[in-house]
N, C-alpha and C positions, 0 to 999 in steps of 0.2 A: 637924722632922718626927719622931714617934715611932716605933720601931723596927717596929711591928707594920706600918703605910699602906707602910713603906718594904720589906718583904717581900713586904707584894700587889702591888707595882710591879712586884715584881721578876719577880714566881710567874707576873705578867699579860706584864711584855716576855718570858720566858722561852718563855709559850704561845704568844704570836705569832709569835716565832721560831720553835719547830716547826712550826707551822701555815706558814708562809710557806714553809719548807722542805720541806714534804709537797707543798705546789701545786706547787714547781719541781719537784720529783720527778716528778710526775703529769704535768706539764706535759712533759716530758722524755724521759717514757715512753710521754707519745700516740703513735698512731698516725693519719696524713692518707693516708683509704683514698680512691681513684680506681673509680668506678663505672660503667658503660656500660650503657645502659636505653633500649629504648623509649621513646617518646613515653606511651603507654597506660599504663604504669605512674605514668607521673608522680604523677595523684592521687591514688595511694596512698604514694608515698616521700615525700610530702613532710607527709605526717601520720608514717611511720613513720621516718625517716630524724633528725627532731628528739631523737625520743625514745630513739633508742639510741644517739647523741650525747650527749644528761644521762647515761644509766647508763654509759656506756664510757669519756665524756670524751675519745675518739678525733675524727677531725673527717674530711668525709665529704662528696666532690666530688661529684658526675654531670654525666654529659655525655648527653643525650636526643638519639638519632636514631634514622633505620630501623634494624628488623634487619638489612636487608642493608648497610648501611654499617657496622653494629656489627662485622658479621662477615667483612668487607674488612677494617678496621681493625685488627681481631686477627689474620688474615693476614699483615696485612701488617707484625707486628711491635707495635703501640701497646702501650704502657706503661700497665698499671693493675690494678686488684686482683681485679675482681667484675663478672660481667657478669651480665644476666638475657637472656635468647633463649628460644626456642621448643624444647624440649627436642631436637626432631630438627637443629638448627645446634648445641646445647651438645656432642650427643653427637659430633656431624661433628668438631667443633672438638679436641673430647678425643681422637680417631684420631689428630688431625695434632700433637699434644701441644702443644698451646695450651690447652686445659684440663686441670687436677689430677684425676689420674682418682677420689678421693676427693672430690671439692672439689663434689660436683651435687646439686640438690635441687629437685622441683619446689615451685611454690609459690602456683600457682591457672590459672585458665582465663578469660578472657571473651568472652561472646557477641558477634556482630555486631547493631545494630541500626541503627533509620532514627534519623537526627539531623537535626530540623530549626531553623529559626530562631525565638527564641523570641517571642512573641506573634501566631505565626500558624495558623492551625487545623489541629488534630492529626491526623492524617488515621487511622486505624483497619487498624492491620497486624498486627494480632489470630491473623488466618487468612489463608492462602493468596489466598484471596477478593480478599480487603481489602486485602492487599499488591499484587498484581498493580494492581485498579484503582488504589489509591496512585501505585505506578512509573509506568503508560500515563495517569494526569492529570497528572504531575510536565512543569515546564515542561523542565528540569531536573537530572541526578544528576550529586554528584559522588564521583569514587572515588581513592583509591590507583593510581597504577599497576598492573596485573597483574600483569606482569613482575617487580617487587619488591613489592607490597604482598600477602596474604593476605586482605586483604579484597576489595583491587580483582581477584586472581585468583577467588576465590568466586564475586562478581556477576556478573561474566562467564559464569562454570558455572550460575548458579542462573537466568539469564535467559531459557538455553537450553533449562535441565529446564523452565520455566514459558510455553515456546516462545512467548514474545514479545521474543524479542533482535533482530528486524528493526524494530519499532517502538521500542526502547530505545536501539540503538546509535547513533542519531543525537541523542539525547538525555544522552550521557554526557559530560561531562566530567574528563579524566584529570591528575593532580597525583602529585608524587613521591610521596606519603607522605598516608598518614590524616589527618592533622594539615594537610597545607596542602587536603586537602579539606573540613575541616571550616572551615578558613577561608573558603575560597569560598562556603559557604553564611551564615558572619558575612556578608561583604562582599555578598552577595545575587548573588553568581554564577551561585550554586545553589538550587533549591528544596530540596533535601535531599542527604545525604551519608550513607552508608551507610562505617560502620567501630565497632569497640570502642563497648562502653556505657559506660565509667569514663571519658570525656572529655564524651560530651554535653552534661552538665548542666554549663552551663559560662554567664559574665553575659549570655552574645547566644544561648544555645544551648537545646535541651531533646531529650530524648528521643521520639519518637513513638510508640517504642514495640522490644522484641525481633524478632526476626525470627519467625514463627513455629514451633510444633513441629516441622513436617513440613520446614520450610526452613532449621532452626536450625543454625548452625558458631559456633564455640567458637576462641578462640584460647589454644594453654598457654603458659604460661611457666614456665622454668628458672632457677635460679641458680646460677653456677659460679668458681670460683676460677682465675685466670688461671694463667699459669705463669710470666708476667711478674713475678708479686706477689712485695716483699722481705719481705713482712711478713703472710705467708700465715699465721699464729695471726690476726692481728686482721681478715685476709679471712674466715676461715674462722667467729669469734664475729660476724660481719656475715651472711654466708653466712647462718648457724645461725638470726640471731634473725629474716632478712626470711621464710624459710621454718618459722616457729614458730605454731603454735596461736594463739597474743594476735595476733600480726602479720594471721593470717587473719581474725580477726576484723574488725580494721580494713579489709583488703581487701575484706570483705562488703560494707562500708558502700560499696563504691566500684564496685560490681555485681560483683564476682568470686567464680566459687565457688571449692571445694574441688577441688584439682585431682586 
Protein backbone atom coordinates (compact mmCIF):
# COMPACT_ATOMS: atom_id res chain seq x y z
CA UNK A 1 0.00 0.00 0.00
CA UNK A 2 1.36 3.32 -0.93
CA UNK A 3 2.05 5.91 1.59
CA UNK A 4 -0.64 8.41 0.34
CA UNK A 5 -4.32 5.43 0.70
CA UNK A 6 -2.41 4.67 3.98
CA UNK A 7 -2.76 8.31 5.39
CA UNK A 8 -6.61 8.53 4.24
CA UNK A 9 -7.11 5.47 6.46
CA UNK A 10 -5.74 6.97 8.85
CA UNK A 11 -7.29 10.88 8.39
CA UNK A 12 -10.88 8.62 7.89
CA UNK A 13 -10.30 6.14 11.51
CA UNK A 14 -8.98 9.36 13.09
CA UNK A 15 -12.51 11.28 12.03
CA UNK A 16 -14.55 8.41 13.18
CA UNK A 17 -12.93 8.47 16.25
CA UNK A 18 -13.88 12.07 17.06
CA UNK A 19 -17.08 11.59 15.62
CA UNK A 20 -17.90 8.44 17.89
CA UNK A 21 -16.61 10.42 20.75
CA UNK A 22 -18.82 13.63 20.06
CA UNK A 23 -22.11 11.17 20.06
CA UNK A 24 -20.90 9.62 23.60
CA UNK A 25 -20.48 13.15 24.71
CA UNK A 26 -23.95 14.13 23.47
CA UNK A 27 -25.12 11.19 24.38
CA UNK A 28 -23.83 11.83 28.03
CA UNK A 29 -24.94 15.04 28.33
CA UNK A 30 -28.72 14.35 27.25
CA UNK A 31 -31.12 15.09 29.19
CA UNK A 32 -34.49 12.44 30.00
CA UNK A 33 -37.13 15.19 30.87
CA UNK A 34 -40.53 13.72 32.62
CA UNK A 35 -43.73 15.74 31.45
CA UNK A 36 -47.31 15.76 32.93
CA UNK A 37 -50.09 16.94 30.36
CA UNK A 38 -53.46 16.74 29.70
CA UNK A 39 -55.09 14.57 27.62
CA UNK A 40 -56.09 17.69 25.26
CA UNK A 41 -52.75 18.49 24.60
CA UNK A 42 -51.72 15.25 23.42
CA UNK A 43 -52.20 16.28 19.63
CA UNK A 44 -50.16 18.68 19.69
CA UNK A 45 -46.97 17.20 21.86
CA UNK A 46 -46.82 14.61 19.84
CA UNK A 47 -46.09 16.74 16.55
CA UNK A 48 -44.08 19.04 18.82
CA UNK A 49 -42.40 16.94 21.35
CA UNK A 50 -40.35 14.75 18.16
CA UNK A 51 -39.02 17.73 17.02
CA UNK A 52 -37.40 19.20 19.89
CA UNK A 53 -36.00 15.76 20.59
CA UNK A 54 -33.88 16.08 16.95
CA UNK A 55 -32.79 19.69 17.91
CA UNK A 56 -31.82 19.06 21.72
CA UNK A 57 -31.04 15.39 21.39
CA UNK A 58 -32.52 15.42 25.09
CA UNK A 59 -35.29 12.52 25.33
CA UNK A 60 -38.80 13.26 26.52
CA UNK A 61 -41.36 11.15 28.66
CA UNK A 62 -45.29 12.24 29.16
CA UNK A 63 -47.55 10.98 31.18
CA UNK A 64 -51.47 12.08 29.94
CA UNK A 65 -54.09 12.62 32.62
CA UNK A 66 -56.68 14.84 34.25
CA UNK A 67 -55.67 17.98 35.49
CA UNK A 68 -56.86 17.27 38.53
CA UNK A 69 -54.85 14.06 38.91
CA UNK A 70 -51.86 16.12 37.51
CA UNK A 71 -52.27 18.41 40.30
CA UNK A 72 -52.70 15.70 43.21
CA UNK A 73 -49.66 14.14 41.84
CA UNK A 74 -47.68 17.10 42.24
CA UNK A 75 -48.88 17.49 45.75
CA UNK A 76 -48.36 14.89 46.56
CA UNK A 77 -44.63 14.86 45.78
CA UNK A 78 -44.10 13.05 41.90
CA UNK A 79 -41.11 13.44 40.40
CA UNK A 80 -40.75 15.28 36.99
CA UNK A 81 -39.71 18.14 35.04
CA UNK A 82 -42.58 20.08 33.29
CA UNK A 83 -46.12 20.19 33.69
CA UNK A 84 -48.76 22.00 31.51
CA UNK A 85 -52.20 22.93 33.61
CA UNK A 86 -54.66 25.59 33.44
CA UNK A 87 -52.83 28.64 34.41
CA UNK A 88 -55.01 29.20 37.72
CA UNK A 89 -53.52 25.17 39.22
CA UNK A 90 -49.79 26.43 37.68
CA UNK A 91 -50.16 29.57 39.83
CA UNK A 92 -51.91 27.50 42.89
CA UNK A 93 -49.06 25.08 42.60
CA UNK A 94 -46.19 27.99 42.48
CA UNK A 95 -47.81 29.45 46.15
CA UNK A 96 -47.16 25.89 47.57
CA UNK A 97 -43.64 25.87 45.91
CA UNK A 98 -44.14 23.08 43.55
CA UNK A 99 -43.67 25.39 40.81
CA UNK A 100 -40.28 27.54 39.82
CA UNK A 101 -41.55 30.88 40.35
CA UNK A 102 -39.75 31.74 37.03
CA UNK A 103 -40.34 28.50 35.52
CA UNK A 104 -44.42 29.70 33.76
CA UNK A 105 -45.65 30.39 30.51
CA UNK A 106 -48.84 30.31 28.90
CA UNK A 107 -48.99 28.62 25.76
CA UNK A 108 -52.60 28.72 24.15
CA UNK A 109 -56.51 28.16 24.90
CA UNK A 110 -59.04 25.63 23.33
CA UNK A 111 -62.52 25.86 22.80
CA UNK A 112 -65.14 23.41 23.91
CA UNK A 113 -67.13 21.79 21.09
CA UNK A 114 -69.73 18.98 20.26
CA UNK A 115 -67.83 15.83 19.09
CA UNK A 116 -69.55 13.29 17.54
CA UNK A 117 -69.16 9.93 15.75
CA UNK A 118 -67.94 9.93 12.60
CA UNK A 119 -70.24 9.09 9.60
CA UNK A 120 -73.16 10.30 11.34
CA UNK A 121 -75.07 13.61 10.43
CA UNK A 122 -73.59 16.72 11.67
CA UNK A 123 -76.01 18.30 13.47
CA UNK A 124 -75.71 22.33 13.14
CA UNK A 125 -74.51 24.15 16.48
CA UNK A 126 -73.73 27.10 14.68
CA UNK A 127 -76.07 29.26 17.04
CA UNK A 128 -77.70 28.89 20.18
CA UNK A 129 -80.66 27.74 18.08
CA UNK A 130 -79.19 24.92 16.68
CA UNK A 131 -77.26 23.88 19.76
CA UNK A 132 -80.16 23.72 22.09
CA UNK A 133 -82.25 21.63 19.29
CA UNK A 134 -78.85 19.44 18.77
CA UNK A 135 -78.66 18.74 22.96
CA UNK A 136 -82.93 18.13 23.36
CA UNK A 137 -82.83 15.58 19.94
CA UNK A 138 -79.41 13.98 21.42
CA UNK A 139 -80.39 10.45 22.60
CA UNK A 140 -77.50 10.87 24.55
CA UNK A 141 -74.46 13.31 25.99
CA UNK A 142 -71.52 12.58 27.37
CA UNK A 143 -69.35 14.60 29.69
CA UNK A 144 -66.26 14.84 31.95
CA UNK A 145 -67.21 14.73 35.36
CA UNK A 146 -68.01 18.20 36.89
CA UNK A 147 -66.63 17.84 39.76
CA UNK A 148 -63.16 17.32 38.02
CA UNK A 149 -63.65 18.03 34.43
CA UNK A 150 -64.01 21.96 33.15
CA UNK A 151 -65.83 20.82 30.53
CA UNK A 152 -68.22 18.53 32.24
CA UNK A 153 -68.61 21.56 35.00
CA UNK A 154 -69.46 24.19 31.86
CA UNK A 155 -72.35 22.04 30.59
CA UNK A 156 -73.74 21.80 33.51
CA UNK A 157 -73.72 25.98 33.78
CA UNK A 158 -74.51 26.37 30.21
CA UNK A 159 -77.73 23.88 30.27
CA UNK A 160 -79.00 25.95 32.91
CA UNK A 161 -78.41 29.54 31.29
CA UNK A 162 -80.28 27.62 28.09
CA UNK A 163 -82.99 26.55 30.78
CA UNK A 164 -83.38 23.29 29.48
CA UNK A 165 -81.30 21.13 32.23
CA UNK A 166 -84.55 19.42 33.30
CA UNK A 167 -84.85 17.85 29.80
CA UNK A 168 -80.88 17.25 29.51
CA UNK A 169 -80.16 15.93 32.93
CA UNK A 170 -81.62 12.62 32.25
CA UNK A 171 -79.91 12.46 29.26
CA UNK A 172 -76.13 12.87 30.46
CA UNK A 173 -73.89 10.54 30.92
CA UNK A 174 -70.80 11.23 33.39
CA UNK A 175 -67.06 9.75 32.97
CA UNK A 176 -63.93 10.63 34.78
CA UNK A 177 -62.34 12.62 32.25
CA UNK A 178 -62.93 14.18 28.64
CA UNK A 179 -61.25 11.46 26.97
CA UNK A 180 -63.20 8.48 28.55
CA UNK A 181 -66.26 10.62 27.18
CA UNK A 182 -65.17 10.89 23.95
CA UNK A 183 -64.92 7.17 24.16
CA UNK A 184 -68.36 6.63 24.91
CA UNK A 185 -69.41 8.21 22.05
CA UNK A 186 -66.54 5.85 19.76
CA UNK A 187 -68.15 2.94 21.55
CA UNK A 188 -71.83 4.41 20.77
CA UNK A 189 -72.74 4.97 24.35
CA UNK A 190 -73.19 8.42 23.33
CA UNK A 191 -74.62 10.45 20.61
CA UNK A 192 -72.15 13.17 21.32
CA UNK A 193 -69.57 14.25 23.86
CA UNK A 194 -69.00 17.76 24.42
CA UNK A 195 -65.07 18.52 25.62
CA UNK A 196 -61.72 20.41 23.72
CA UNK A 197 -61.64 20.64 19.83
CA UNK A 198 -57.80 19.31 19.48
CA UNK A 199 -59.10 15.53 20.28
CA UNK A 200 -62.32 15.40 17.96
CA UNK A 201 -60.95 14.72 14.91
CA UNK A 202 -59.81 11.54 15.84
CA UNK A 203 -60.20 7.69 13.18
CA UNK A 204 -64.08 7.16 14.98
CA UNK A 205 -64.55 10.84 15.76
CA UNK A 206 -65.33 14.40 14.03
CA UNK A 207 -66.14 17.66 15.05
CA UNK A 208 -69.75 18.93 14.73
CA UNK A 209 -68.90 21.82 15.22
CA UNK A 210 -67.66 24.98 18.25
CA UNK A 211 -69.85 25.85 20.57
CA UNK A 212 -71.29 28.96 19.73
CA UNK A 213 -70.47 32.82 20.21
CA UNK A 214 -72.82 33.59 22.69
CA UNK A 215 -72.07 30.04 24.45
CA UNK A 216 -68.39 29.81 23.75
CA UNK A 217 -65.59 28.73 26.97
CA UNK A 218 -62.17 28.26 26.17
CA UNK A 219 -59.84 26.09 28.13
CA UNK A 220 -55.94 27.87 28.81
CA UNK A 221 -53.16 26.24 29.42
CA UNK A 222 -49.74 26.76 31.19
CA UNK A 223 -46.32 25.38 31.28
CA UNK A 224 -44.34 25.28 34.43
CA UNK A 225 -41.23 23.90 35.72
CA UNK A 226 -41.52 21.69 38.57
CA UNK A 227 -39.38 22.09 41.69
CA UNK A 228 -38.89 18.48 41.61
CA UNK A 229 -36.66 18.90 38.26
CA UNK A 230 -32.65 18.07 38.74
CA UNK A 231 -32.21 19.34 35.45
CA UNK A 232 -34.26 22.46 35.33
CA UNK A 233 -31.87 24.29 32.27
CA UNK A 234 -33.06 21.41 30.07
CA UNK A 235 -36.79 21.90 31.76
CA UNK A 236 -36.65 25.26 31.20
CA UNK A 237 -35.16 25.02 27.00
CA UNK A 238 -38.44 22.48 26.84
CA UNK A 239 -40.52 25.14 28.85
CA UNK A 240 -39.28 27.90 26.34
CA UNK A 241 -39.72 26.01 23.03
CA UNK A 242 -43.56 24.31 23.87
CA UNK A 243 -44.48 27.98 24.55
CA UNK A 244 -42.58 29.56 21.49
CA UNK A 245 -44.14 31.26 18.34
CA UNK A 246 -43.18 27.91 15.62
CA UNK A 247 -44.77 25.77 18.61
CA UNK A 248 -48.01 27.90 18.29
CA UNK A 249 -48.20 27.54 15.17
CA UNK A 250 -48.24 23.84 15.17
CA UNK A 251 -50.90 24.22 17.97
CA UNK A 252 -53.11 26.22 15.50
CA UNK A 253 -53.22 23.38 13.26
CA UNK A 254 -54.68 21.45 16.23
CA UNK A 255 -57.61 24.20 17.01
CA UNK A 256 -55.70 26.17 19.50
CA UNK A 257 -55.51 29.74 19.69
CA UNK A 258 -53.13 32.18 21.03
CA UNK A 259 -53.47 32.39 24.56
Amino acid sequence: MSKQPAKLWQLITALAAIAGSLTAANLAHAAELTVLSPQAMKPALSDLIPQYERSSGNQVTIFYSSTSTIVKEIQDGKIADVTILYPEQIEELRDEGKIVERGIAPIGRLPFGVIIRKGTARPDVSTVHGLKQTLMGAKSIALGDPESSASGKYFVNLIERLQIADTMKPKIKTYSSGAEALGAVVSGEADAAIWVISSANGPDTELAGILPAQARKYNSYAVGILATSNQKKAAKALSSFIASPSSLAVMKSKGFDAP
